[in-house]
TORDRENFI-300267 format. One record per residue (C-alpha): residue number from 1; x, y, z; residue in one letter. Coordinates in nm, 4 decimals, decimal comma, always signed. Layout:
<atoms>
{atom NUM; {X; Y; Z}; "A"};
...
</atoms>
This chain:
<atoms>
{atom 1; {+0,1166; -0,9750; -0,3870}; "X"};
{atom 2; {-0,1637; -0,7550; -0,2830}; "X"};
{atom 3; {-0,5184; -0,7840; -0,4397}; "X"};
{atom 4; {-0,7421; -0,4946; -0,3858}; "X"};
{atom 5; {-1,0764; -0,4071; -0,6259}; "X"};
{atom 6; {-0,9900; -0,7310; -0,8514}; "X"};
{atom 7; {-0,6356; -0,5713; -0,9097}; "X"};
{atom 8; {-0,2854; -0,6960; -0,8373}; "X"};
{atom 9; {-0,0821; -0,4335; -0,7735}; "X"};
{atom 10; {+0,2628; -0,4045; -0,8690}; "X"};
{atom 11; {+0,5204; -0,5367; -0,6650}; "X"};
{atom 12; {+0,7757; -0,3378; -0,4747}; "X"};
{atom 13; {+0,6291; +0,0299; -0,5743}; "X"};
{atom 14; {+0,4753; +0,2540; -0,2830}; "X"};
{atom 15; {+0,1002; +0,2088; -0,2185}; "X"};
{atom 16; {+0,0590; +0,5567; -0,3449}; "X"};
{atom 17; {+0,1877; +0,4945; -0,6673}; "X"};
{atom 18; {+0,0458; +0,1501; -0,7137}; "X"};
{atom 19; {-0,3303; +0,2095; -0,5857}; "X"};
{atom 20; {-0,3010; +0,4580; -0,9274}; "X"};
{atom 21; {-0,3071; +0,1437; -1,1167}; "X"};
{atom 22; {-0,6952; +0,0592; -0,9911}; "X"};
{atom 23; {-0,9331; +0,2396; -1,2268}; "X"};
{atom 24; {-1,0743; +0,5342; -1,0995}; "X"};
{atom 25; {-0,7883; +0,6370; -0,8794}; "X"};
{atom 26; {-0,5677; +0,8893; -0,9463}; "X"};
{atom 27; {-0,2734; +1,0455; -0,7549}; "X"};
{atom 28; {-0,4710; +1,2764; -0,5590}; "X"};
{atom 29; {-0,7132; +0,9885; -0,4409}; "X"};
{atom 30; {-0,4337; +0,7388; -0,3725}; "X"};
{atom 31; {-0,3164; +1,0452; -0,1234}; "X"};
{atom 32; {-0,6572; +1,0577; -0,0111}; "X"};
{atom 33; {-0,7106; +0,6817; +0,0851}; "X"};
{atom 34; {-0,3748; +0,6181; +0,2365}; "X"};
{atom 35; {-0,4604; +0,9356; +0,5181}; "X"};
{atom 36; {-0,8155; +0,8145; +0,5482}; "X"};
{atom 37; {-0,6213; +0,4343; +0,6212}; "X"};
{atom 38; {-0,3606; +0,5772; +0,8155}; "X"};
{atom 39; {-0,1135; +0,4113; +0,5789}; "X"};
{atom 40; {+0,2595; +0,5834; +0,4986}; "X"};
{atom 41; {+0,3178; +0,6880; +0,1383}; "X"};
{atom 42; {+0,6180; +0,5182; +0,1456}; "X"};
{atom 43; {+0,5118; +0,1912; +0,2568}; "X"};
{atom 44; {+0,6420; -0,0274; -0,0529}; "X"};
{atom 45; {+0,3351; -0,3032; -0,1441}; "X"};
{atom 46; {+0,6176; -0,5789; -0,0688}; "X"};
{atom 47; {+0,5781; -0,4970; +0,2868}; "X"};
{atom 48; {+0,1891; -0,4374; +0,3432}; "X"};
{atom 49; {+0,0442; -0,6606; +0,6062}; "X"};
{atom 50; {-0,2677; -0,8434; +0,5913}; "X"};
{atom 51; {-0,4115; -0,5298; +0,7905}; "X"};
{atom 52; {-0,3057; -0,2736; +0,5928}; "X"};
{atom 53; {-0,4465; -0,4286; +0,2727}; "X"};
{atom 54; {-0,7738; -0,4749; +0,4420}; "X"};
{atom 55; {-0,8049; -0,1212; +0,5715}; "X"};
{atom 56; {-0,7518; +0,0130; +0,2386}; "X"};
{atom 57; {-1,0010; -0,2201; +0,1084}; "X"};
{atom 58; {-1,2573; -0,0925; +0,3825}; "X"};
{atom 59; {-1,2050; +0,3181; +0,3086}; "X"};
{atom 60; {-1,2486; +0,2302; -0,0637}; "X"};
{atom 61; {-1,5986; +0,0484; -0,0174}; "X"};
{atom 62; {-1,7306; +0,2917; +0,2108}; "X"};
{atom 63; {-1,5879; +0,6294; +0,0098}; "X"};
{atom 64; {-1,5599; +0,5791; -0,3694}; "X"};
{atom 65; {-1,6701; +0,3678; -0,6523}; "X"};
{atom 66; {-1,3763; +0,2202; -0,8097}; "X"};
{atom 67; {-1,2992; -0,0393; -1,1131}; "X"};
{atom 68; {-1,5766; -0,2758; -1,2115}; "X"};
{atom 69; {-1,8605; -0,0711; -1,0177}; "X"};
{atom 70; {-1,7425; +0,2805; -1,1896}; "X"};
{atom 71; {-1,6619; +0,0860; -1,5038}; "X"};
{atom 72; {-2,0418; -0,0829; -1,5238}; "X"};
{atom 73; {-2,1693; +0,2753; -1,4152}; "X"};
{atom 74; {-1,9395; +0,4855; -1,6608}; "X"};
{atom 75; {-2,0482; +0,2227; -1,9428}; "X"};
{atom 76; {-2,4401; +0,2925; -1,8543}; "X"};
{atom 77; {-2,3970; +0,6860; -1,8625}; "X"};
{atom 78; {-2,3284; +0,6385; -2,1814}; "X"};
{atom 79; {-2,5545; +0,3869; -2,3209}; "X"};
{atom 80; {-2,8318; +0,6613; -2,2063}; "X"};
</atoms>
């Protein structure tokens, strides 16, 4: 099972559809981060590699703020 931003994903759904189950990704950014990580659409999450997990973990650090950081941030915008 594949652990990315503190989130399992869902087994045996494409990475496009499952990365839409990490807050602050929608289908458009799923699209987004499996170009920027040369990933296929398709691939199901059953069959990502080691590599593939950790490329998708590296293009979301560098690009976006996602789950607990946009969460914390969301939360503060608020609170002001």
């Amino acid at each position: 099972m594949a652990r990315i931003a503190g989130v399992d994903l869902p087994r045996n759904k494409r990475v496009r559809i499952a990365l839409t189950y990490i807050y602050g990704i929608g289908e458009a950014r799923a699209k987004q981060i499996c170009d920027y990580a040369q990933i296929p659409e398709s691939l199901r999450t059953d069959d990502m590699t080691d590599a593939h997990i950790a490329k998708i973990r590296e293009v979301m650090e560098s690009k976006w703020k996602v789950e607990g950081d946009l969460r914390r941030d969301v939360g503060l915008s608020i609170n002001d």
